[in-house]
N, C-alpha and C positions, 0 to 999 in steps of 0.2 A: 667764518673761519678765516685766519691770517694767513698771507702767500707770503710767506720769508724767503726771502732772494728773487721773488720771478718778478718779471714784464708783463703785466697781458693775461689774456686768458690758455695761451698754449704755453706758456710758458718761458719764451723763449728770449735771448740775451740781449735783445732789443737792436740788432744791425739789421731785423725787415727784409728788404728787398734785396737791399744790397749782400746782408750775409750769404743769402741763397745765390745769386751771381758770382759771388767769389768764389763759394763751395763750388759750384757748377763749371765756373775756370781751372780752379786747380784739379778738378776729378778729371776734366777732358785734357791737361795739361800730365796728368799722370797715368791715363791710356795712353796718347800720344806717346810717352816717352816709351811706355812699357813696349808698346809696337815696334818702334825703332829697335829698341836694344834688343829685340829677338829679331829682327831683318838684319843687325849686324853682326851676332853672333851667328845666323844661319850662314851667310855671308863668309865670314873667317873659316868655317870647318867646313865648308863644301869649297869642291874644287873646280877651278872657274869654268866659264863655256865657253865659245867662239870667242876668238879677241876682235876688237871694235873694227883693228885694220890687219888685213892681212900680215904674214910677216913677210920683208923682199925677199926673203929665197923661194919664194912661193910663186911672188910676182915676175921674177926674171925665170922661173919653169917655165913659165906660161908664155912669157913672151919668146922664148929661144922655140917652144913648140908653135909658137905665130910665123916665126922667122923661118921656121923648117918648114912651113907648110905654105910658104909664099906668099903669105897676108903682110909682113912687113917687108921694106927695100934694105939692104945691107947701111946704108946710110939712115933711115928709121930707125936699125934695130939698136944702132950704135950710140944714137941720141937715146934712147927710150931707155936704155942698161945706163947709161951713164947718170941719166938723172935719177934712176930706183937706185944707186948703188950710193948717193951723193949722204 
């Protein structure tokens, strides 16, 4: 019997080793991508958590309740507001 169009006994388009590595590239290159693009649509509709730095009004709370409680000198507390505030 005549094999009309194949390579081989499996049949196959004749790229071997290398077809199967590229397929195997582009299938793990289209997970990958699938993965991201639902981490960055979860991303946009959910709303965010703790920010990385506190915000300064946060930080001079804190420090005026250091300053009231005698942990900083009047001169500390003056330097320490002035640089959170900069």
């Amino acid at each position: 019997m005549m094999n009309w169009g194949h390579d081989g006994m499996m049949g196959g388009s004749g790229f071997g080793i290398f077809g199967m590595i590229l397929g195997l590239f582009f299938m793990l290159l289209f997970i990958i991508g699938s993965i991201l693009l639902v981490v960055w649509i979860v991303k946009q509709f959910t709303p965010g958590g703790t920010p990385a730095h506190p915000p300064a009004s946060n930080s001079l709370e804190i420090l005026k309740e250091r300053f009231a409680r005698g942990e900083v000198s009047k001169e500390e507390f003056a330097d320490m507001k002035k640089e959170l505030l900069k």
